[in-house]
C-alpha positions as MATLAB code, in Angstrom:
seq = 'XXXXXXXXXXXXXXXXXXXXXXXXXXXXXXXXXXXXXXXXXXXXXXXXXXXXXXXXXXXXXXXXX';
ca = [
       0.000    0.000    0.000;
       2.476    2.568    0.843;
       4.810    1.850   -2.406;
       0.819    2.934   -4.289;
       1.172    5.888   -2.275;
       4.626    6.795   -3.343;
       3.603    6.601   -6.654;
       0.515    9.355   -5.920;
       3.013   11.554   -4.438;
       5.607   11.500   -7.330;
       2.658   12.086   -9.957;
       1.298   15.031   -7.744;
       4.554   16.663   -7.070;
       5.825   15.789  -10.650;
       2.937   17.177  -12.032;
       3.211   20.297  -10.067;
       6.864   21.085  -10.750;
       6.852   19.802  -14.271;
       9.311   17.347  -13.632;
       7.391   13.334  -14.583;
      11.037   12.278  -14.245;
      10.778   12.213  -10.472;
       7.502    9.558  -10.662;
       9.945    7.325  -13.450;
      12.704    7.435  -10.730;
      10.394    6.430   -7.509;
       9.016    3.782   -9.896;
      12.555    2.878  -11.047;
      14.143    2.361   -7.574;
      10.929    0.782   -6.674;
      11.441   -1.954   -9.618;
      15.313   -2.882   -8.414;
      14.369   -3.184   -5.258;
      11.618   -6.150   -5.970;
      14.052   -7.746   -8.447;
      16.799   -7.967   -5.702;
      14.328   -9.173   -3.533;
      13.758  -12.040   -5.937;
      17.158  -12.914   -6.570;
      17.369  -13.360   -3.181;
      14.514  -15.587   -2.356;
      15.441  -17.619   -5.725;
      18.665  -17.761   -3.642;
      16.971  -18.985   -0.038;
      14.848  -21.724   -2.338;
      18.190  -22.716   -3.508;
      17.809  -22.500   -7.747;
      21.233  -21.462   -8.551;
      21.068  -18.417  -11.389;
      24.671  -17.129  -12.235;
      23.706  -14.291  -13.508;
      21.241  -13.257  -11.545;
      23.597  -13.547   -8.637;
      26.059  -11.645  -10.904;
      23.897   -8.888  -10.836;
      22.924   -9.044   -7.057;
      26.530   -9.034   -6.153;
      26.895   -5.759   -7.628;
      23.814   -3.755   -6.741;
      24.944   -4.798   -3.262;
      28.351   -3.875   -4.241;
      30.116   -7.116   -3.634;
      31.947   -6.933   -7.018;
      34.853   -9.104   -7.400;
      38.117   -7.490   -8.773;
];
């Protein structure tokens, strides 16, 4: 419910300053968050996805050098 009302605020203040970008960046950060949430439960249920994990590693920045 709250991430809904978010989404109302960044339209309303978006549309009041002109600026949609700042709803497409709530609903942007909103969007990585839930996939990183997936890759990790795919993680906890144990299906092994390379990339996937790839990609988790370095949102979280756990990047190997």
């Amino acid at each position: 419910g709250l991430e809904w009302l978010v989404v109302g605020v960044c339209v309303s203040v978006g549309g009041a300053l002109g600026m949609e970008s700042v709803c497409g960046a709530a609903m942007t950060y909103m969007i990585a968050t839930e996939m990183v949430s997936l890759v990790e439960n795919l993680e906890i249920f144990g299906l092994n996805v390379p990339l996937l994990e790839k990609l988790l590693d370095v949102a979280q920045g756990r990047e190997e050098r």
